[in-house]
NUBADREN-414664 format. One record per residue: x, y, z of N, C-alpha, C in turn; residue in three letters. Coordinates in steps of 0.02 Angstrom, whole numbers, plus 50000, padded with zeros to 5 digits. Layout:
% NUBADREN-414664
XYZXYZXYZALA
...
END
This chain:
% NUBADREN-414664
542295379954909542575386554893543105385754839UNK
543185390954810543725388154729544355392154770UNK
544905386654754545575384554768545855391454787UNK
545965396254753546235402854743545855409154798UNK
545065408654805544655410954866545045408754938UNK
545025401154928545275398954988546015400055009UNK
546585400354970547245402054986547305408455003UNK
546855412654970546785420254996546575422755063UNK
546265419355073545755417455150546495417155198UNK
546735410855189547445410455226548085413755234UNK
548145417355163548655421255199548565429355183UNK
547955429155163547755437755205547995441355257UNK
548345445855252548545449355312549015446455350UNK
549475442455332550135439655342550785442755325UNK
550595447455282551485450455247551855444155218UNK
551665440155166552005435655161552475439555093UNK
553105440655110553425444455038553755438754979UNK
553425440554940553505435554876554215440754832UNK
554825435554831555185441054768555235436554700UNK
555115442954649555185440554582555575444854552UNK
556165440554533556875444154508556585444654428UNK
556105444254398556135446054321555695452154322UNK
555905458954356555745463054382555405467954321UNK
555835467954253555535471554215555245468854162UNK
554985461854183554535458354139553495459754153UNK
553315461254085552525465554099552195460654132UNK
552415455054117551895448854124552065447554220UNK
552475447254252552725449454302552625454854336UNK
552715461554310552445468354359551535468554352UNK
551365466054298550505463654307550215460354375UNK
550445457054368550445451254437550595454254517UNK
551345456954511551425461054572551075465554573UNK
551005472254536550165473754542549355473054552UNK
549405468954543548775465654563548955462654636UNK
549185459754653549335456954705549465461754764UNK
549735465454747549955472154799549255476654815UNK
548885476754748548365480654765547625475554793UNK
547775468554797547315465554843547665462654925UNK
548145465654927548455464854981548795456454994UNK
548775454854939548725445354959549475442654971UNK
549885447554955550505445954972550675454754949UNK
551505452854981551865457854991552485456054925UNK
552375461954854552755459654812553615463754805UNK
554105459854798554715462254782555205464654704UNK
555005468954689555315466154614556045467154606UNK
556435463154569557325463654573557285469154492UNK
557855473154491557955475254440558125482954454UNK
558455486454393558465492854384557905497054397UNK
557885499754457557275504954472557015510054411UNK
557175511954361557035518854320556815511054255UNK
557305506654241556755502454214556085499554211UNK
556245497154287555535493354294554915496954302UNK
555185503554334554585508454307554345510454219UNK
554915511954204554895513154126554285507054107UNK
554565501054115554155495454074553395496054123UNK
553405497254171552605497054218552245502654185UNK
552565508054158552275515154139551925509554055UNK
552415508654041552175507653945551735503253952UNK
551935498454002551095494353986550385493154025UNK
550415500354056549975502854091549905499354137UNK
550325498854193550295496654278550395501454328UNK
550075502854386550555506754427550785503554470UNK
551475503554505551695500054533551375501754617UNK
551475506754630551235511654695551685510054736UNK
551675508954785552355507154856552645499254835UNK
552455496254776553015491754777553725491054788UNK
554225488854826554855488854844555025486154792UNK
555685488654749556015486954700556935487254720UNK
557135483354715557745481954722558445477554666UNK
558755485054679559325482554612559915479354640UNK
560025472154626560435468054641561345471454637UNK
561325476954601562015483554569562235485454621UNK
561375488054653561625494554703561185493154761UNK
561325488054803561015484354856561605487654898UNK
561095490254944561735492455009561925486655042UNK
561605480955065561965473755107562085469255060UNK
562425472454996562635466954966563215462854993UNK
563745467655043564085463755054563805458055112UNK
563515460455144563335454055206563065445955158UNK
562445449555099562285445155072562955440055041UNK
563505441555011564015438754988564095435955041UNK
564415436155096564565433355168564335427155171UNK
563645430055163563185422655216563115418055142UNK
563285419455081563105414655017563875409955044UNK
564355413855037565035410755043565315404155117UNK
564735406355179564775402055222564175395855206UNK
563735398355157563155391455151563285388755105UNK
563985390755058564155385855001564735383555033UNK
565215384655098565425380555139566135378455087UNK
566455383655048567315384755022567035383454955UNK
566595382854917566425379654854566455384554802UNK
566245391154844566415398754802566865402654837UNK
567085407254813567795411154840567295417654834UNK
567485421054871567005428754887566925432154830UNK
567485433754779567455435054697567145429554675UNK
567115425354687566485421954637565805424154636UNK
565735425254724565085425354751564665432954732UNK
565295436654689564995443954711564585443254637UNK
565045440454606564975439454511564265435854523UNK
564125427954556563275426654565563035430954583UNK
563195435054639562445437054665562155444854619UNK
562475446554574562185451254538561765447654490UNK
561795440954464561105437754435560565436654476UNK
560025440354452559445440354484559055436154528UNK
559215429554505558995423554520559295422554579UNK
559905421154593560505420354655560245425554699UNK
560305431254687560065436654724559365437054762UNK
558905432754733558275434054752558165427054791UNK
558455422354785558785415654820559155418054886UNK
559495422654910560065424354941559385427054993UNK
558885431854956558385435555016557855431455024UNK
557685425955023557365420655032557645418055082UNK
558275415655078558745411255127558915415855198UNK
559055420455183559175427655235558665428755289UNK
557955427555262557445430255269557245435255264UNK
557275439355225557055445755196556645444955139UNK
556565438255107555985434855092555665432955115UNK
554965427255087554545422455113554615417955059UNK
554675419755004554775413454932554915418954863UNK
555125413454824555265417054770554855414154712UNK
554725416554649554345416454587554865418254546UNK
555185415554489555305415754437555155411554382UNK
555535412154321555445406754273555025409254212UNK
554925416854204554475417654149554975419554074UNK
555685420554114556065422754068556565419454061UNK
556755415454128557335410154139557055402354146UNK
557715399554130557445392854091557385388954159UNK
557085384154180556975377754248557715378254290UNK
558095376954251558735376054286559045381754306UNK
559065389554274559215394854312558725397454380UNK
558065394054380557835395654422557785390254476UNK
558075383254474557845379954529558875379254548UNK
559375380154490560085378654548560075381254580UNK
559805388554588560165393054675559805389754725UNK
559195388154700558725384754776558955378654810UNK
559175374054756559495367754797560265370354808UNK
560635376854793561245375354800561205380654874UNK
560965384554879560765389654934559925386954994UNK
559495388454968559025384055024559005377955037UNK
559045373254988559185365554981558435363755003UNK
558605356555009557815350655033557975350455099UNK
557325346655119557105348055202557475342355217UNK
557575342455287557955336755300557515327355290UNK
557825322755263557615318055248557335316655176UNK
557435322355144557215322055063557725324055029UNK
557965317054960558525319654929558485322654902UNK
557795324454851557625328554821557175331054808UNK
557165337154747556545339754768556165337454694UNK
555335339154692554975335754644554515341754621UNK
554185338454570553725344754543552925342554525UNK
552395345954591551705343154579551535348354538UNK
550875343254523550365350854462549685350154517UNK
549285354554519548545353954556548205351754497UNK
547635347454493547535347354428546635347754444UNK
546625352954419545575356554430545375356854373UNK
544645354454400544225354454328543485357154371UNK
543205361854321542405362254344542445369054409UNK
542775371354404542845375554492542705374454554UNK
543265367554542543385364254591542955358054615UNK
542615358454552542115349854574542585343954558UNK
543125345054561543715340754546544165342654554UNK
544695341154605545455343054620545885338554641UNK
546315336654597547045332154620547485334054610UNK
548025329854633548755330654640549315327454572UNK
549405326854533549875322954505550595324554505UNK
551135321254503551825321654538552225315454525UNK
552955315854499553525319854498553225322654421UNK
552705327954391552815329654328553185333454307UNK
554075338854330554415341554315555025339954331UNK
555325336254365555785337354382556285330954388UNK
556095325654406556505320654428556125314654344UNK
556915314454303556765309754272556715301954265UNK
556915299154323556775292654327557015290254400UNK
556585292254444556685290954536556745286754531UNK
557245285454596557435277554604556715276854671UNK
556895267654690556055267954757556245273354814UNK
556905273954828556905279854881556505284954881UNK
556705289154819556585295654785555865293154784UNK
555495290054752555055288654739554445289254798UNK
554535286054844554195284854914554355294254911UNK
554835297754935554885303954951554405310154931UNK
554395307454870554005311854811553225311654854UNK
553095303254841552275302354877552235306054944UNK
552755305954973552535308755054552545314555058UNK
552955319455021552975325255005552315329754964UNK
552045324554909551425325554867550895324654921UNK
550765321454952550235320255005550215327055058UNK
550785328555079550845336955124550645340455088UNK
550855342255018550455347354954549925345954947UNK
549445340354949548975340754948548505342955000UNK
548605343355064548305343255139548455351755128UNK
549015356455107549115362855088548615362955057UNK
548175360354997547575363354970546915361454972UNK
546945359155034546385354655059546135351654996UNK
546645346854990546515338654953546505334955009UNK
546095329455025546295326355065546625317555028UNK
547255318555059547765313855016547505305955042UNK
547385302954984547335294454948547665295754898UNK
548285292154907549005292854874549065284054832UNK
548955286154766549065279954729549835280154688UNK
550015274854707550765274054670550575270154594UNK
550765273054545550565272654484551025267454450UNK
550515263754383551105258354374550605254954316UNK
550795250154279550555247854205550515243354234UNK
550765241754328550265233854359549725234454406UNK
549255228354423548945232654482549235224754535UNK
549555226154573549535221554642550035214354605UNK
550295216254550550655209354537550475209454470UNK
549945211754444549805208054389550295207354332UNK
550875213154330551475210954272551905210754315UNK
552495208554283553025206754321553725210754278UNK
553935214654309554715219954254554745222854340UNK
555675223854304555915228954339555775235654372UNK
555285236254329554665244854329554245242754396UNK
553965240054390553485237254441553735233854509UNK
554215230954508554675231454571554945237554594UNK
554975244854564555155250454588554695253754612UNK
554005252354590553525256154626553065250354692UNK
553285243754700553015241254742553785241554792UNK
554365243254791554445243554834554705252954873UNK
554455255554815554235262654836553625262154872UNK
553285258754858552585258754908552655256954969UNK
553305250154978553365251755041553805253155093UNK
554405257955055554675262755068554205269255097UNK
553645270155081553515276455092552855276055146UNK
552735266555163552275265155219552775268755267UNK
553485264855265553805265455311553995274355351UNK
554015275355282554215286255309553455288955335UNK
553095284755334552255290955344551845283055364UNK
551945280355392551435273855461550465277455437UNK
550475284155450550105285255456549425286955377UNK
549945287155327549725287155257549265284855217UNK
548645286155196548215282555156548685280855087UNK
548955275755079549415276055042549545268254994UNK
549405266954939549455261454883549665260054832UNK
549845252554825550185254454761550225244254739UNK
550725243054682550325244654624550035244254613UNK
549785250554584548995252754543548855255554476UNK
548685251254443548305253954369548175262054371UNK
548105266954331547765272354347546865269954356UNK
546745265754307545885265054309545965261754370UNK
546525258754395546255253854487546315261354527UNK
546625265654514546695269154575545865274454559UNK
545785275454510545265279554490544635279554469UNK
544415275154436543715271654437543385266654500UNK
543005266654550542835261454599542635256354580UNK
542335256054548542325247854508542955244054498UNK
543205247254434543785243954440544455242454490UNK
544365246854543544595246754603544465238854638UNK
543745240354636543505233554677543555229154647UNK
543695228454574543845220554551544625219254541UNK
544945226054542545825224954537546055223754589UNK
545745228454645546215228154699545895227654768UNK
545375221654793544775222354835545195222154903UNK
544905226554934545105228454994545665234455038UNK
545725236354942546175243454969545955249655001UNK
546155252855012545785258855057545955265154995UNK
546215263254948546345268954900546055268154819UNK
546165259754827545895259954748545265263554725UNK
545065266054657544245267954675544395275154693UNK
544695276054747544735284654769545105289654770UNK
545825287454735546335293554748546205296454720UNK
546685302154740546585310054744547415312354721UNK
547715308254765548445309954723548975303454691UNK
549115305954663549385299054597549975301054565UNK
550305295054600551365297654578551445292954531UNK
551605296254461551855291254417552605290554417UNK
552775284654410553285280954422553985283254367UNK
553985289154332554315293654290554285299054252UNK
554755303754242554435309154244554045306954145UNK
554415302954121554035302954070553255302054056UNK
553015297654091552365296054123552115301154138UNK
552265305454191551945310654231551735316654182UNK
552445318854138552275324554100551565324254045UNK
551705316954006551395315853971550435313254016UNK
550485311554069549815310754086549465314354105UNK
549815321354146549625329354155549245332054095UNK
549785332054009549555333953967548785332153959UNK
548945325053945548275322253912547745324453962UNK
547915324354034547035327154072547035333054071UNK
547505338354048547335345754047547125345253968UNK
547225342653902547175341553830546545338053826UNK
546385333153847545655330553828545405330153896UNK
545495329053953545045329553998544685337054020UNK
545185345054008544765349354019545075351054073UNK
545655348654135545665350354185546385354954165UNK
546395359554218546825364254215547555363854250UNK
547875364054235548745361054253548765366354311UNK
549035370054363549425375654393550085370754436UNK
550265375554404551095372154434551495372354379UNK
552095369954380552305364254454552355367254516UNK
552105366254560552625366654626553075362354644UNK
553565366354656554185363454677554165360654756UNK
554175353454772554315352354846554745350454863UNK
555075347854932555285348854961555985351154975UNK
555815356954976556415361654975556215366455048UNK
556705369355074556535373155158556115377355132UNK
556455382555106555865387855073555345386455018UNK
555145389955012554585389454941554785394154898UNK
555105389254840555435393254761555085393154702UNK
554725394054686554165392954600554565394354557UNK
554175389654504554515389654438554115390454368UNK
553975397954369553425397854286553475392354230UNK
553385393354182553445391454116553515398654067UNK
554075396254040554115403653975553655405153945UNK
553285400653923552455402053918551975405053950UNK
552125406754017551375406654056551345412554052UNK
550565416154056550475423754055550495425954123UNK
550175431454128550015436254190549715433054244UNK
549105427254213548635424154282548975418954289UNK
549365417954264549885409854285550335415254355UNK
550625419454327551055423654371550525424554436UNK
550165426454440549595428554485549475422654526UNK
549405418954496549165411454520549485407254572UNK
550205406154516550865403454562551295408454611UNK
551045413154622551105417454686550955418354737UNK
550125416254732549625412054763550035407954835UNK
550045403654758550195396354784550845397954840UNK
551245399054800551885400754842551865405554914UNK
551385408454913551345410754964550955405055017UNK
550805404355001550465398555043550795394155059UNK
551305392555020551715386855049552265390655096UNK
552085391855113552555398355171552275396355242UNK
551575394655235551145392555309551375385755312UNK
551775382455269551985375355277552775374155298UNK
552925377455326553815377055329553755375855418UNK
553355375055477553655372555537553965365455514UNK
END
């Protein structure tokens, strides 16, 4: 079944409410429209009400019973200040807190954390970092993860091919802690899209064959992250061709249970990662969606200033879905 059929399947008829504080962006009320009118989530938009209509009218959307909410003239704004000021724990003073939470982003972070969300979507207008500080400074990571990382799904063919690749946004040079975290975290994202996770730890060695500082971080991320998940199809170091061709599997690395077959593949920096995403969405044909952001309590997305309407559509999707993953 193709990826997007099947997430729909799951949270059909859930009310899962998605808010997107770039409320009077077209590329944005497209998306919540559509989405509202297939029922697949429940959309929120932040912003001036007589605007966001204005801009839904000009570029031909109707919004219909979408809930729109202006961060100005929020009747519980004060409670919301309250509960920001006890989860930043003396770090903001209540005048600080009132001055954040009228930015959209904070605000739509604040009803996430509250629960008057289910996840949030931004990023089509705001840059990575306005959209992911409120999440680690207000929802934060799950317990046991220092931080959080950024997978891409990476499909080719409609779905005759689907993997995971990860840290490609976010973390520029994990230490083995971080590292192991990322894999165990990428392996749950993958089981979310029915990937079933063979988790290769990525590396320019396979099993010894070079010897650097680089390669001691991902062999002893590898077994850092036996240790967090016992139960893990999980390897490392691995060539990309050891983790991905079976041949060369069987002559690099005989007797692994992953070489030859993974499915998800953590490169060992984000430099690596960004650039190896490119090249299989650039000459291989396969299609990037993401990043998703993991492990964080809630589920926060993060566009690209680039992305259009079906990126918006897409990573809404997603995000909603990662909502069935928070016991």
């Amino acid at each position: 079944m193709d990826l997007f059929a099947s997430l729909q399947q799951k949270i059909q008829g859930k009310d899962i409410r998605i808010v997107f504080p770039e409320g009077t962006e077209p590329r944005i009320i497209g998306a919540a429209a559509r989405l509202n009118a297939e029922r697949s989530v429940t959309p929120i938009l932040l912003g001036e009400p007589a605007a966001i209509r204005a801009a839904a009218e000009k570029a031909g959307f109707t919004l219909g019973n979408i809930q729109i909410l202006d961060p100005n003239d929020y009747a519980d704004f004060d409670s919301l200040v309250t509960s920001f000021v006890d989860r930043r724990k003396g770090k903001n003073t209540k005048e600080q807190a009132e001055t954040m939470l009228r930015d959209p982003n904070y605000f739509g972070t604040m009803l996430v954390y509250t629960g008057l969300a289910d996840g949030m979507v931004s990023g089509a207008v705001h840059s990575t970092g306005e959209t992911v500080r409120p999440a680690l400074q207000i929802i934060k990571t799950k317990p046991g993860v220092s931080r959080t990382s950024g997978a891409f799904i990476m499909q080719r063919g409609r779905d005759a091919e689907r993997y995971i690749f990860a840290d490609c946004a976010i973390n520029i040079d994990p230490n083995a802690q971080e590292l192991a975290e990322i894999a165990v975290a990428s392996a749950q994202t993958a089981k979310l899209f029915d990937i079933e996770p063979h988790v290769a730890m990525l590396s320019f060695s396979t099993k010894g064959s070079a010897k650097a500082p680089q390669v001691d971080k991902v062999a002893e991320a590898t077994q850092i992250a036996h240790e967090l998940a016992t139960d893990l199809d999980l390897d490392g170091e691995l060539q990309f061709d050891a983790a991905f061709v079976p041949s060369v599997g069987e002559q690099k690395a005989p007797g692994s249970t992953v070489a030859g077959k993974a499915t998800v593949f953590i490169f060992p920096d984000l430099q690596s990662g960004n650039i190896g995403y490119k090249i299989a969405q650039r000459f291989g044909h396969f299609e990037a969606i993401g990043p998703i952001l993991q492990g964080l309590n809630k589920p926060v997305s993060d566009l690209s200033r680039g992305s259009n309407e079906e990126d918006v559509y897409k990573l809404a999707i997603i995000t909603a879905a990662q909502t069935l993953d928070q016991d």
